[in-house]
C-alpha positions in Angstrom: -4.1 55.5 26.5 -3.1 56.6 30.0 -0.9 53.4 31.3 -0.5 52.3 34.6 0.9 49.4 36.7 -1.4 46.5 36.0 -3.2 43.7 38.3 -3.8 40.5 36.5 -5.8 37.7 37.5 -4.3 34.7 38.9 -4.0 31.2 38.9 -3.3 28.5 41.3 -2.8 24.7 41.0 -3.8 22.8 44.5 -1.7 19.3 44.1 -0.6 16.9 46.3 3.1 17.4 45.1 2.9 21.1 46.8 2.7 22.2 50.4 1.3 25.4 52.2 4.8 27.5 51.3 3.9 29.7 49.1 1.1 31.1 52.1 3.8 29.8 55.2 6.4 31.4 53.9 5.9 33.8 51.3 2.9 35.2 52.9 0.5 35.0 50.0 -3.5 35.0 50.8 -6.4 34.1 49.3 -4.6 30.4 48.4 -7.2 27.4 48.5 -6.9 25.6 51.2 -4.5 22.2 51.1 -1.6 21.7 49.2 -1.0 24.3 46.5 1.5 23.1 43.8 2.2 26.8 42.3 0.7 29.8 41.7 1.3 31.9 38.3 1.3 35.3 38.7 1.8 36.8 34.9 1.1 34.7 32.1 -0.1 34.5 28.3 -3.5 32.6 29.3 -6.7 33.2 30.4 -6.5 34.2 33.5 -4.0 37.1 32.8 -6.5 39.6 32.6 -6.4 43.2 34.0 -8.2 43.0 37.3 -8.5 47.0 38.3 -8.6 50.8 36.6 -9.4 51.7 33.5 -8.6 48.4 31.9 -10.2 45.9 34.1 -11.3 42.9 32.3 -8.9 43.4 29.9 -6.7 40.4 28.7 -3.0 41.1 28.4 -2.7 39.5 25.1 -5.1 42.0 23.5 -2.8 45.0 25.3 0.1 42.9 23.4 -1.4 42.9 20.2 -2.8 46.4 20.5 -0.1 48.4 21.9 2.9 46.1 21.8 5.5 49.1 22.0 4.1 50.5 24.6 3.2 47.8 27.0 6.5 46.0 26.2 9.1 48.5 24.8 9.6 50.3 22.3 10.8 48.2 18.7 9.2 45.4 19.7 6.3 43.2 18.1 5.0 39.6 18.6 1.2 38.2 19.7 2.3 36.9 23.1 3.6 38.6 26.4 7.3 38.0 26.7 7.4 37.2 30.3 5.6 34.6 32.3 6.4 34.7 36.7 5.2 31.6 38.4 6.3 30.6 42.0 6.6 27.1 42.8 6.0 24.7 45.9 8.5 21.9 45.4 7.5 20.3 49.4 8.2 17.1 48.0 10.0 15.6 44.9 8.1 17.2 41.9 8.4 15.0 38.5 11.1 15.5 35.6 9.8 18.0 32.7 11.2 19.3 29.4 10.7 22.2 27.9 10.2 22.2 24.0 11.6 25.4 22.1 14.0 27.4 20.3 16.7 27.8 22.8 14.6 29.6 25.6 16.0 29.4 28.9 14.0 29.5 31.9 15.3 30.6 35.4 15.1 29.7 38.6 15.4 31.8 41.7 15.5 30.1 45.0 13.4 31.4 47.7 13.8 29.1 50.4 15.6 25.7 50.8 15.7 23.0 53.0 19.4 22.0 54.1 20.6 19.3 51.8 18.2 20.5 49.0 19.3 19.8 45.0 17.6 20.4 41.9 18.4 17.9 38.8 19.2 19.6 35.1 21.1 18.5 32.2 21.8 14.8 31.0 25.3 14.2 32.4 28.2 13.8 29.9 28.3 10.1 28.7 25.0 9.3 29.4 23.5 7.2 25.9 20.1 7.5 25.2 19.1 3.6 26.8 20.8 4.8 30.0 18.9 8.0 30.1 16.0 6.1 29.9 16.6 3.5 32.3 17.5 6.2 35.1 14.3 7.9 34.3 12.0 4.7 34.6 14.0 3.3 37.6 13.5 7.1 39.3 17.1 7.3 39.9 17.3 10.8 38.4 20.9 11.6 39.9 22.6 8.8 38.2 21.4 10.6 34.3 21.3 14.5 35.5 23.7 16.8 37.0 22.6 17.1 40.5 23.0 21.2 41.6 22.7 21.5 44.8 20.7 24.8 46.3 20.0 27.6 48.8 18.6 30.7 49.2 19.1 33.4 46.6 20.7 30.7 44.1 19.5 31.2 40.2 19.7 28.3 38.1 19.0 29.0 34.0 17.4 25.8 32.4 17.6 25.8 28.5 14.9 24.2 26.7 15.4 20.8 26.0 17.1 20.0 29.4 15.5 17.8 31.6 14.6 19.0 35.0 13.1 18.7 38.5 13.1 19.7 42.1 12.2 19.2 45.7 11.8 18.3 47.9 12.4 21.2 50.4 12.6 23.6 48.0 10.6 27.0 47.0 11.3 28.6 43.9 10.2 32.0 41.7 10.3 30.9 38.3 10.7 33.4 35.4 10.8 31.9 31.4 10.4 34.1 28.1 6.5 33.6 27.2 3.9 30.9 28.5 5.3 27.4 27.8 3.8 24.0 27.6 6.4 21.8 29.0 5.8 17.6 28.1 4.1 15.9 30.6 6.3 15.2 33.7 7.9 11.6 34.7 6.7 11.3 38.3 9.3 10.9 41.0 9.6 8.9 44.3 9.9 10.6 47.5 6.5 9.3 48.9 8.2 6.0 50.3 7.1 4.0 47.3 8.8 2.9 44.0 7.6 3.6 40.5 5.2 1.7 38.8 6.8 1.5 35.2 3.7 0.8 33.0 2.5 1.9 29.6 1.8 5.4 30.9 5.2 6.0 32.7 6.9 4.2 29.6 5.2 6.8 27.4 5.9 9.9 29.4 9.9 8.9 29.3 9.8 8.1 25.8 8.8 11.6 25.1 10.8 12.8 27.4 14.2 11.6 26.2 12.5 12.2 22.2 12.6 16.1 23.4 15.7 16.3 25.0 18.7 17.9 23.7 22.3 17.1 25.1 24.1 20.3 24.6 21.1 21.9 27.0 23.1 22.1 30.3 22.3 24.5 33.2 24.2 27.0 34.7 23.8 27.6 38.1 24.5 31.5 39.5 24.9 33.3 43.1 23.9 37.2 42.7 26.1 40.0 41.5 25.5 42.8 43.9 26.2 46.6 42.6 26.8 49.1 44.9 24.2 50.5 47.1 22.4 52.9 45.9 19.8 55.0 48.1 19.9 52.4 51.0 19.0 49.8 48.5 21.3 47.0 47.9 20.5 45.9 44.1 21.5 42.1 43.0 21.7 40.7 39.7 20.5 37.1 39.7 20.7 36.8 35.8 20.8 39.2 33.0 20.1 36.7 29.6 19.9 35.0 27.3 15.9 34.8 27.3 15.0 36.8 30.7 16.2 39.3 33.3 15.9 39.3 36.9 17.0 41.7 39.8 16.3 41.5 43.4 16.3 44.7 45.2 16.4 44.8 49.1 16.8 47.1 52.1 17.2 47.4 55.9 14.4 50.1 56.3 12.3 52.1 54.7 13.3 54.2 51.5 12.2 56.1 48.7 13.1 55.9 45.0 12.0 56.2 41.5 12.3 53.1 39.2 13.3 54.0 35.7 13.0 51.8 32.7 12.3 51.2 29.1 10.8 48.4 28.6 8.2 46.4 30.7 8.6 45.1 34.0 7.2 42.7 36.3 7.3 43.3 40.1 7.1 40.8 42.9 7.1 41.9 46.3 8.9 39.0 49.0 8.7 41.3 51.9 6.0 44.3 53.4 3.9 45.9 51.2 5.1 48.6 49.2 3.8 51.7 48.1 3.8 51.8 44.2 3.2 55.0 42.8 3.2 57.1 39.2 1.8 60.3 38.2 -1.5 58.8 37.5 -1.7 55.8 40.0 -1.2 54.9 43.9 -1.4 51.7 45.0 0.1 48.6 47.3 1.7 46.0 46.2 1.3 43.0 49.0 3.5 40.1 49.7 3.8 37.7 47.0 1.4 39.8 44.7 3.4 41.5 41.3 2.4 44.0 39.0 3.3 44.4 35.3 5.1 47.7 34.8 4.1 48.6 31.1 7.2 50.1 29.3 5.4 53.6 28.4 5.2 54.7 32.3 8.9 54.9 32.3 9.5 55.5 35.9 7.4 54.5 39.2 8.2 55.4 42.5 8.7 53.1 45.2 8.3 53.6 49.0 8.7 51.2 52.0 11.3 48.0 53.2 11.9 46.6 49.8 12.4 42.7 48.8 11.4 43.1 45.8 12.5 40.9 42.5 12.1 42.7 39.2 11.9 39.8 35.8 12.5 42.0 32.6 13.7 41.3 29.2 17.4 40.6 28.6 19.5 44.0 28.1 21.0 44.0 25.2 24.6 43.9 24.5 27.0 45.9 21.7 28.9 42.7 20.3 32.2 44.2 18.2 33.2 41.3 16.1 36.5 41.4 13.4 35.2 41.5 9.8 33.6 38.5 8.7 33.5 37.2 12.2 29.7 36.3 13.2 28.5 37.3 16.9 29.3 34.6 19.5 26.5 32.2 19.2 23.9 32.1 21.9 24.7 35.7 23.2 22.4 37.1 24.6 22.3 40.9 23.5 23.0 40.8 19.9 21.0 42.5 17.3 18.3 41.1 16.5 18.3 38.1 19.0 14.9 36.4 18.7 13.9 39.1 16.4 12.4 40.7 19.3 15.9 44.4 19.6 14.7 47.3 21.7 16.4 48.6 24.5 16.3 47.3 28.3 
C-alpha cells in the first residue's frame, strides 16, 4: 500500500437554521445555494469515501478495517474512524442536543462570533429534573444551562450527556471522537415567535432530559501558544480527553515538514497550501481538509498557514503510589478507551 493524504467526499445540510457563513466567511465553494446548516468534512458514513489517487472510491471505513494501524496509528484497532470534523453555521439560534455515549467529549472551536454571542452547556447546579424540563419547553435555555459566552479562537469541550446549543451569530469547527447520533434537538426561538409545546416538542424534551447526565459540564478554553517555531506560531486549543486539536498560523509564507504518528486531519482557514509527501503533491483550498494517514509520517507544508490539525489525544505517563488507580477521566492513561498508541 503506498499511502497518501486522502480527499473524502462530502456532505452538506442546506437548513433554514444556517446562513451563507461557511461560503461568506470561510470561503468554501461548491455549497448549494441558500442557507447551509453545516457541512461534514470527515466522517464514518457514506459519503466519506476517497475521492482521488489510487484509492478513489474507496470508503474510509473499509481503510479502517483493513489497515487500521496504518491509517490510524500504530496499536490501534476498532471498525470506525476515530475522528469526525464538521463545521457549523449557527446564523440563528440552533436547537438543544445531547449526545449519547461513554464519556466522549466533543469540541468546539470558534471561528467567528458575533459580539454578544454565547453557547449553552451543562445543566446548572441545582437545577431538578421538573425544572430542567420546564426551561427546555418554555425555551428559556439560560435559566437550566450554563451560559459560556464566546469569541474567536475560543474551544469549548462538551461531554456526552450535556445538553447543548448555539447561535446565533456564531461559526464553529466541530471535532468529536467517531460519528455520533446525537437525540433529536429541542428547537429554539430566535425567529420572533414562541414555542409551540405539543406532543412532538414534549417528546423531544423528555428524551432529552432521559439522556442527560448532571456531572457532564463543559469546560471552556483560550489556546496555549508554544513558541514559534519556523515563522509558525503553533496553538493548542485542546489536547484530551477524546480528541486533539492545534491551530497553526503565520504572517507569510513558510516551509516545513509535519511529523506525526498517528492520523491527522487537516483544515485549511486561510490560502491554499501546498501539501506535499514523497509520493503526492497537491492543494489544499479553504475550508477543504485532508486525512493524513498515520503510515506517511511526515508531509511538508508550503504557503500562509491557518491551518487547524484534529488528532487523537496524546497520551500521558500517569505515576500513581502503589495501589493508587489513575485519576479518573484522564485523558492519556494506558489503555484509555482501549484504543493506546502513541500521538
Amino acid at each position: 500500500m503506498i499511502w497518501y493524504p486522502l480527499r473524502l467526499g462530502t456532505t452538506s445540510r442546506p437548513d433554514d437554521l444556517g446562513g451563507r457563513a461557511i461560503a461568506d466567511v470561510l470561503g468554501r465553494s461548491g455549497l448549494p445555494d441558500g442557507p447551509v446548516l453545516d457541512s461534514r468534512e470527515v466522517s464514518d458514513g457514506e459519503a466519506a469515501v476517497v475521492s482521488e489517487g489510487p484509492l478513489e472510491g474507496t470508503a474510509l471505513r473499509t481503510l479502517v478495517e483493513q489497515h487500521p494501524e496504518e491509517l490510524v496509528g500504530p496499536g490501534w484497532c476498532g471498525d470506525r474512524f476515530p475522528l469526525a470534523v464538521t463545521f457549523v453555521d449557527g446564523s440563528r439560534a440552533l436547537p438543544v442536543h445531547v449526545h449519547e455515549g461513554d464519556g466522549a467529549t466533543g469540541t468546539w472551536h470558534v471561528l467567528a462570533a458575533a459580539s454578544g454571542a454565547s453557547a449553552w452547556c451543562g445543566v446548572l447546579e441545582g437545577t431538578s429534573e421538573a425544572a430542567l424540563r420546564a426551561g427546555l419547553l418554555a425555551d428559556d435555555v439560560g435559566s437550566v444551562l450554563h451560559t459560556l459566552p464566546v469569541s474567536a479562537g475560543d474551544t469549548v469541550l462538551v461531554p456526552a450527556g450535556a445538553p447543548h446549543c448555539f447561535g446565533p451569530g456564531t461559526l464553529l469547527y466541530e471535532i468529536e471522537p467517531g460519528e455520533t447520533t446525537p437525540l433529536a434537538g429541542v428547537p429554539r426561538g430566535g425567529r420572533g415567535a414562541a414555542p409551540v409545546e405539543d406532543a412532538g416538542r414534549r417528546a423531544a424534551v423528555d428524551a432529552l432530559v432521559a439522556a442527560t447526565r448532571r456531572s457532564a459540564q463543559p469546560t471552556v478554553r483560550g489556546a496555549l501558544a508554544s513558541a514559534d517555531e519556523d515563522g509558525v506560531r503553533r496553538l493548542v486549543c485542546c489536547d484530551g480527553p477524546s480528541v486533539g486539536l492545534q491551530r497553526w498560523r503565520s504572517a507569510g509564507r513558510v516551509t516545513l515538514a509535519h511529523r506525526f504518528r498517528s492520523v491527522q486531519v487537516l483544515s485549511n482557514l486561510g490560502d491554499p497550501v501546498r501539501v506535499r509527501t514523497s509520493t503526492w503533491d497537491g492543494v489544499l483550498g479553504r475550508a477543504r481538509s485532508l486525512v493524513l494517514p498515520a503510515a506517511l509520517g511526515r508531509v511538508h507544508l508550503q504557503g500562509t498557514l491557518d491551518l487547524l490539525i484534529g488528532h487523537l489525544p496524546t497520551p500521558r505517563t500517569v505515576v500513581a503510589p502503589p495501589g493508587d488507580a489513575a485519576p479518573p477521566g484522564d485523558p492519556g492513561r494506558p489503555g484509555a478507551a482501549g484504543r493506546p498508541w502513541p500521538g
